[in-house]
C-alpha positions, 0 to 999 in steps of 0.5 A: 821772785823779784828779779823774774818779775822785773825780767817780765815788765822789762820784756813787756814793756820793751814790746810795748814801746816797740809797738808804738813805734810801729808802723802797726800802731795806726793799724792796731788802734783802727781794730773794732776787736781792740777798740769801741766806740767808749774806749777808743783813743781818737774819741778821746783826742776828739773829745780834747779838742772840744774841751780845748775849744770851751765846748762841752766834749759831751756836746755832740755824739763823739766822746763817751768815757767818764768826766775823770779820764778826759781831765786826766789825759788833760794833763797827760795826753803828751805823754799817753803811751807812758801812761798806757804802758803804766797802767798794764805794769800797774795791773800786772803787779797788782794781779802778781801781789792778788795771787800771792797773798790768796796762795799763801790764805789757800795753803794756810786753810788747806795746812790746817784742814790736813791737820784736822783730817778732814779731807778723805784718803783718797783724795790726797792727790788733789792737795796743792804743795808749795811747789806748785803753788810758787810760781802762779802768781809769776804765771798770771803776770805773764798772761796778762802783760804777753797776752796778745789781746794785752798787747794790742789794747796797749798799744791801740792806747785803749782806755780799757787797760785803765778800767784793767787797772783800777779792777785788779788794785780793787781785786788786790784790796779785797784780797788784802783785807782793806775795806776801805781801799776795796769800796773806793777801787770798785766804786771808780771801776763802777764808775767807768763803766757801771757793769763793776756792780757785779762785783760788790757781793764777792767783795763783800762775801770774801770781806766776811770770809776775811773777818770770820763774819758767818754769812748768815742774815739772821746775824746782826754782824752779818749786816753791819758789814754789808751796811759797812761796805756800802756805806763806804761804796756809796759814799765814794761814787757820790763824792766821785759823781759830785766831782764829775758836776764841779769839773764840767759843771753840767750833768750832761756826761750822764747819759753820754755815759751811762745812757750810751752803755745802756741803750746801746745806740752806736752798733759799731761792729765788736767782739760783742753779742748786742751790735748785730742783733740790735742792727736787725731789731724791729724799733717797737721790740728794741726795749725789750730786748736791751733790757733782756740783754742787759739783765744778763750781766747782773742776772747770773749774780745771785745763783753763782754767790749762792753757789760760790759763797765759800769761794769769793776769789773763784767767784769774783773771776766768773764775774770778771768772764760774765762781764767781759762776755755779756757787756754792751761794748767789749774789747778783747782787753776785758777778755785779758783780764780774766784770762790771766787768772787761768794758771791760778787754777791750774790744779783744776786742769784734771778735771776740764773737759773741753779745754783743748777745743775751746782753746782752738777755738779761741786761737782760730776766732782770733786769727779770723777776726781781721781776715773776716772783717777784710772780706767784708768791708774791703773785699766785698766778697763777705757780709756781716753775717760771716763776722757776726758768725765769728764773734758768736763762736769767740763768744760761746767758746769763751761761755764753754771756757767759764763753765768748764772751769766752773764745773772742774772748781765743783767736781773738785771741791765735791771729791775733796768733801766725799773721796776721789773714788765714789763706791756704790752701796754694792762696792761697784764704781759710782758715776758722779753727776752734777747738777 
């Protein structure tokens, strides 16, 4: 699999490199669809120029990202579109590896299963063989790095690729096994842009899972791991934050950062849910509703860990969707991040739904994005309630996309339990319902 891989990244990158040579990329790197007020590449060169000038980047209401990245580019703004492009070949392979290492756990667990006889006859169909299983994580390269939505954020120098990269090394040390890697890997994705805390339960869900720990509170191993992973979690964003004061030596990237995301102050339009409705929202209503729609990120964590507690890689996939959806500045980036996980589920597609129509209308919110945007900024022959409009049907049809795979996960996992056929008491065909 090497030599296809290598293909891959050569092509990939190729594109890439074209791109930026483009007279496309000042265009693409313009796009609210690609870039948001935080990950946008001119507020990075913004906030530069002030750190070249001894002036605080923070000072004024330009540059939003994280302490770490301005310093970085610091010292490798010369060379940002090298960085970039790393930075996607980085997350590829780390998703590659992700995959790879988690077909090899399902195959081993389902070997032994099918030698233990506890899947029913007639559900044979449903087990996954090697052959289909080979070339996935080949597949979840390949929608990462030629997604579109990839494409553009690379080439838009979006900082988003970097937070993709720091969360699929975090996705492949929690696969791994490594604790350690794990906490450190979420702690700075945590770090960019906080919603990464979802991702703290999964992780050690699929920990315990990995060192034959019951998840069961009642066990004092049960806690010593949580303690564990905390500790080590807790320690790196402390250490990370602690850095963040030397390298400034002030506190005022806090609310720059965190306070931006959270309250949502610059409602710049995007892909996103918050902009518009904030733009409408009465000032005395404006903190109950921020809160609302922040709770709606971390609220969805309980019930799907409790569903999900057997299955920590699928859980941690619908946390990636809920973030990308839910967050206060998304970029079409964060949408490609998770979608590169569809052919790992492909043995689900049986059991989809709505998959073709969601599609559609996925292409057809991507293709209308531009022409929307045109139509009211420039045209003038639109508002922005037509591109609100297209931003709520991309993001309904991305809840549809998450909760059909959701439901598809379930209904197999039920059949693999109870049979394929279900018979009523009376022979008849039992229609099955879930709840």
């Amino acid at each position: 699999m090497a030599a296809p891989l290598t293909l891959l990244l050569i092509v990939a990158v190729t594109i890439r490199a074209a791109l930026y040579r483009s007279s496309l990329a000042e265009l693409i790197a313009e796009r609210v669809e690609v870039v948001s007020p935080i990950t946008a590449w001119k507020r990075v060169i913004e906030g530069l120029a002030l750190l070249d000038l001894g002036v605080s980047p923070y000072s004024g209401d330009v540059f939003h990202e994280t302490p770490l990245i301005i310093y970085l580019f610091h010292f490798l703004v010369d060379y940002a579109e090298i960085t970039f492009m790393l930075a996607d070949v980085i997350t590829a392979v780390a998703l590659y590896m992700a995959v790879k290492h988690y077909n090899k756990q399902v195959f081993r667990k389902q070997k032994f299963a099918l030698e233990a006889n506890r899947y029913p006859a007639d559900c044979l169909e449903l087990i996954r063989s090697p052959t289909e299983m080979f070339y996935i994580p080949l597949k979840v390269a390949m929608f990462y790095l030629l997604n579109p939505f990839t494409i553009l954020s690379c080439v838009a120098k979006s900082t988003c690729g970097l937070n993709n990269a720091v969360l699929s090394l975090f996705l492949l040390s929690t696969i791994k096994g490594n604790m350690l890697l794990s906490a450190i890997f979420l702690c700075l994705a945590t770090y960019q842009s906080i919603y990464p805390l979802t991702l703290c339960a999964p992780a050690m869900l699929y920990l315990m899972q990995h060192q034959y720990v019951p998840v069961n509170p009642r066990r004092a191993s049960f806690w010593w791991l949580v303690v564990q992973y905390l500790f080590m979690y807790l320690g790196s964003l402390f250490v990370i934050v602690c850095l963040s004061f030397f390298l400034l030596g002030s506190w005022d990237y806090l609310p720059s950062v965190y306070g931006f995301i959270l309250s949502v102050p610059d409602l710049t339009p995007n892909i996103g849910l918050f902009w518009y409705f904030f733009a409408e929202m009465f000032e005395h209503f404006r903190l109950f509703f921020l809160c609302v729609f922040q709770i709606n990120v971390f609220f969805y964590t309980i019930p799907l860990c409790i569903k999900l507690k057997d299955h920590p890689v699928f859980l941690m996939f619908m946390q990636l969707a809920v973030i990308s959806i839910f967050k206060s500045y998304p970029t079409v980036g964060d949408t490609a991040l998770y979608l590169a996980f569809l052919p790992a589920w492909s043995h689900l597609h049986r059991f989809l739904r709505n998959i073709f129509l969601v599609s559609c209308v996925l292409l057809a919110c991507s293709a209308l994005f531009p022409v929307l945007w045109h139509l009211w900024i420039y045209a003038g022959s639109a508002n922005s309630n037509f591109y609100y409009a297209i931003t709520l049907l991309f993001n309904v049809a991305q809840i549809l996309l998450v909760s059909d795979y959701f439901y598809a996960f379930v209904r197999r996992e039920h059949h693999l339990t109870y049979g394929l056929y279900l018979k009523k008491k009376d022979g008849s065909e039992a229609t099955l319902v879930l709840k």
